[in-house]
Biotite code that builds the C-alpha atoms (Angstrom):
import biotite.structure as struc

atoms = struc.array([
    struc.Atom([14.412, 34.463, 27.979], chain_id="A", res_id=1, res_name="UNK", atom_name="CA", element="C"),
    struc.Atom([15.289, 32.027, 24.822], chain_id="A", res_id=2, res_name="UNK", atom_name="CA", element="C"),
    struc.Atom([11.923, 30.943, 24.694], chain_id="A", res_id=3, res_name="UNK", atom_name="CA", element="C"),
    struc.Atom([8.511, 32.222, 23.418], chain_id="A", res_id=4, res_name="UNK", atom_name="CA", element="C"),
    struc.Atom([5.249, 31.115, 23.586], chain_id="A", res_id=5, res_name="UNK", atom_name="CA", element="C"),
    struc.Atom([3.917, 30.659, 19.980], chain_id="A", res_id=6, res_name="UNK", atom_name="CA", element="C"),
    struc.Atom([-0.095, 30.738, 19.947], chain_id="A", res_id=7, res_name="UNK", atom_name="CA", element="C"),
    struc.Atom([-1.916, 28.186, 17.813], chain_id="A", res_id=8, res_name="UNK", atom_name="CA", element="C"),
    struc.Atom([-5.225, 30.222, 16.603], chain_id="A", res_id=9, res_name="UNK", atom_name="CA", element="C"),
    struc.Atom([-7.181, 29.416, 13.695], chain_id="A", res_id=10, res_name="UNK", atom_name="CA", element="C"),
    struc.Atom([-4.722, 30.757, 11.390], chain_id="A", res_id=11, res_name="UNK", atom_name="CA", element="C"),
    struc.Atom([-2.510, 28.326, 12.411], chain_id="A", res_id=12, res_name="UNK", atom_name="CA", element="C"),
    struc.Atom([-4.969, 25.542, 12.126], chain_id="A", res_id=13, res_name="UNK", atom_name="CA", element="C"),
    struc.Atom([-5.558, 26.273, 8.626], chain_id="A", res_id=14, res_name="UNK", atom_name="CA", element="C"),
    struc.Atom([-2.088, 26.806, 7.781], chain_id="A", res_id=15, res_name="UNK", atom_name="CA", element="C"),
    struc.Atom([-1.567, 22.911, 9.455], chain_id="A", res_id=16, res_name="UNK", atom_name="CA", element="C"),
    struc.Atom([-4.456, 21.401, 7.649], chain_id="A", res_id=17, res_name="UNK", atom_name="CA", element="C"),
    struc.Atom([-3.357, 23.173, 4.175], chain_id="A", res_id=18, res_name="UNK", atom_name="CA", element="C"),
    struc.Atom([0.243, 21.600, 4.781], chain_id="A", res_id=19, res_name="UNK", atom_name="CA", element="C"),
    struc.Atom([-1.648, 18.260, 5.185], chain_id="A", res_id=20, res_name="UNK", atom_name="CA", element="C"),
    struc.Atom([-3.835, 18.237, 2.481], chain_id="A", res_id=21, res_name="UNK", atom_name="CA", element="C"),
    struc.Atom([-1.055, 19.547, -0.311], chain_id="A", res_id=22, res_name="UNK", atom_name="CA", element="C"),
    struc.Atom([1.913, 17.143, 0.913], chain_id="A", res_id=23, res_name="UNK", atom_name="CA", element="C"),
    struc.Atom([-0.928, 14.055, 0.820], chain_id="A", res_id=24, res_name="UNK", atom_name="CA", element="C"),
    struc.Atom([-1.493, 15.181, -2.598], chain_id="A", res_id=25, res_name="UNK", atom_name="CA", element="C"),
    struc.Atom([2.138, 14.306, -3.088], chain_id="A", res_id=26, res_name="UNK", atom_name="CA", element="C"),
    struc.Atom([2.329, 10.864, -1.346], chain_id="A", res_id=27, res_name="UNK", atom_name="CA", element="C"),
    struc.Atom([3.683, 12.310, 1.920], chain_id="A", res_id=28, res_name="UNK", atom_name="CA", element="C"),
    struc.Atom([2.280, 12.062, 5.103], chain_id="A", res_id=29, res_name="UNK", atom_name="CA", element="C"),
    struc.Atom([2.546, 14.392, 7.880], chain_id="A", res_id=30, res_name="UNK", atom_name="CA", element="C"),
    struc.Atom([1.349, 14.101, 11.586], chain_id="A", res_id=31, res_name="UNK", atom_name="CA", element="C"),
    struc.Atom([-1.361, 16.810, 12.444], chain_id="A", res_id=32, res_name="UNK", atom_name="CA", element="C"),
    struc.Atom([0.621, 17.717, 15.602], chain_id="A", res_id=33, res_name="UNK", atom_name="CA", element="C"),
    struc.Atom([3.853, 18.217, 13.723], chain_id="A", res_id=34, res_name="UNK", atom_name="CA", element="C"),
    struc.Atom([1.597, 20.384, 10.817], chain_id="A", res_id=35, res_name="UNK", atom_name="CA", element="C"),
    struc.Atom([0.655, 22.475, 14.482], chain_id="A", res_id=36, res_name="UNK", atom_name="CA", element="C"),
    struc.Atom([3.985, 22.802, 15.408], chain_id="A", res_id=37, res_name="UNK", atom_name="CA", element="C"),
    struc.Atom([5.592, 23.934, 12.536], chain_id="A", res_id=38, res_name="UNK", atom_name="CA", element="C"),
    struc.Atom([2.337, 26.473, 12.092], chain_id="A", res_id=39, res_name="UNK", atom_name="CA", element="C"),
    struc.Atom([3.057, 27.854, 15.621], chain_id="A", res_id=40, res_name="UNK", atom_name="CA", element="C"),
    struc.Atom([6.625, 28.432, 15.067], chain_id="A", res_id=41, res_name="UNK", atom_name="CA", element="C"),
    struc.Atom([6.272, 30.137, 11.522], chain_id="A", res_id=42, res_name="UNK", atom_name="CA", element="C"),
    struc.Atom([3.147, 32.550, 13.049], chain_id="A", res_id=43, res_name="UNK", atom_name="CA", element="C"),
    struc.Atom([5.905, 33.855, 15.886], chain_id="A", res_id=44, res_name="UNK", atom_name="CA", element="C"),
    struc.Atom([8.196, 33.823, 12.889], chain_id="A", res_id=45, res_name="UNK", atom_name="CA", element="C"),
    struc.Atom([10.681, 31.287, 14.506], chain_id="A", res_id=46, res_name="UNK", atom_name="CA", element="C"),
    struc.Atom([13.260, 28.925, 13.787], chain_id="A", res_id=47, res_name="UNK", atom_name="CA", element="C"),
    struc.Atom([12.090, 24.688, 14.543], chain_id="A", res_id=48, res_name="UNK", atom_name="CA", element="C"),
    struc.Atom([14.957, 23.117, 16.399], chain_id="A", res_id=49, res_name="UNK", atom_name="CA", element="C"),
    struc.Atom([14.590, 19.193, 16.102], chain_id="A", res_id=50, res_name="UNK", atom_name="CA", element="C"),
    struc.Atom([16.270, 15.870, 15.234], chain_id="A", res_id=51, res_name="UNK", atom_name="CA", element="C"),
    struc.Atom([13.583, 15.165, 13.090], chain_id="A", res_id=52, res_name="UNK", atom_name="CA", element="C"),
    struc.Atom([14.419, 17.485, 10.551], chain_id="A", res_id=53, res_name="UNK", atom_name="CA", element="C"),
    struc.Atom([12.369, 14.931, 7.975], chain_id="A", res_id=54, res_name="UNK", atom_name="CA", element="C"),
    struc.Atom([9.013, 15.451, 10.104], chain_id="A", res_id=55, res_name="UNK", atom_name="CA", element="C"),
    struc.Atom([8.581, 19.381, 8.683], chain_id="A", res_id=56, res_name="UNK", atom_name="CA", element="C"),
    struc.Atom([9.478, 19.702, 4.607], chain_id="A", res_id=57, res_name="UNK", atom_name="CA", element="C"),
    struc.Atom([8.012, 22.832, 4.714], chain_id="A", res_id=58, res_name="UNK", atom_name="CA", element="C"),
    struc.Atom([9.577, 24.861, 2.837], chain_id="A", res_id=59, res_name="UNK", atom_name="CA", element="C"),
    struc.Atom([9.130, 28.248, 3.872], chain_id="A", res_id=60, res_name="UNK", atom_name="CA", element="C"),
    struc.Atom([9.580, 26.872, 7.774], chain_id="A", res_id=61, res_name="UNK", atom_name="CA", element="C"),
    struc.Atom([13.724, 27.422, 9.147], chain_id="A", res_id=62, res_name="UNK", atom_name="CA", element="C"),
    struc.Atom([14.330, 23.461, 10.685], chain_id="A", res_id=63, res_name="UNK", atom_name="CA", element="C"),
    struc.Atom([17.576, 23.796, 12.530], chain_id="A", res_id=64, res_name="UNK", atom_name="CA", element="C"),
    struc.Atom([18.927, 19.994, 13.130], chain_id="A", res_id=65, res_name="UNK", atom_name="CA", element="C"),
    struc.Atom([19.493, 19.551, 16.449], chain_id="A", res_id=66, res_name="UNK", atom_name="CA", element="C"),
    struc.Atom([20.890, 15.507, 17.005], chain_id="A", res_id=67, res_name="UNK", atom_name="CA", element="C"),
    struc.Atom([20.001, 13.735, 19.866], chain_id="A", res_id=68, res_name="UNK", atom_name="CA", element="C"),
    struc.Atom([22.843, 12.942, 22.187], chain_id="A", res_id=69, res_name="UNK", atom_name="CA", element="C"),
    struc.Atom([25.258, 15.694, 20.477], chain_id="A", res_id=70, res_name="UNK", atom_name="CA", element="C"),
])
């Protein structure tokens, strides 16, 4: 019951694709699955847990660390 399926639509697509374009702008480059992920999670209005907290800058995106092998 923790978990929720968060639907990637074409909202989220362009949300992933905007993230993209503007951090490239800046020198940084993101992966378009992580740009997904992070799109899916803020459209269900969700927290990201990961280790790789540097992998989603986003700022309006929660990123809870979660450490591997804690």
């Amino acid at each position: 019951n923790g978990l929720r399926l968060a639907p990637l639509g074409v909202a989220e697509g362009i949300r992933a694709g905007t993230w993209r374009r503007e951090f490239a702008a800046q020198g940084i480059t993101l992966h378009q699955a992580d740009c997904l992920i992070a799109a899916a999670a803020l459209g269900v209005d969700a927290a990201l847990a990961t280790a790789n907290v540097d992998d989603f800058p986003m700022p309006e995106l929660t990123v809870d660390h979660w450490p591997i092998g804690a």
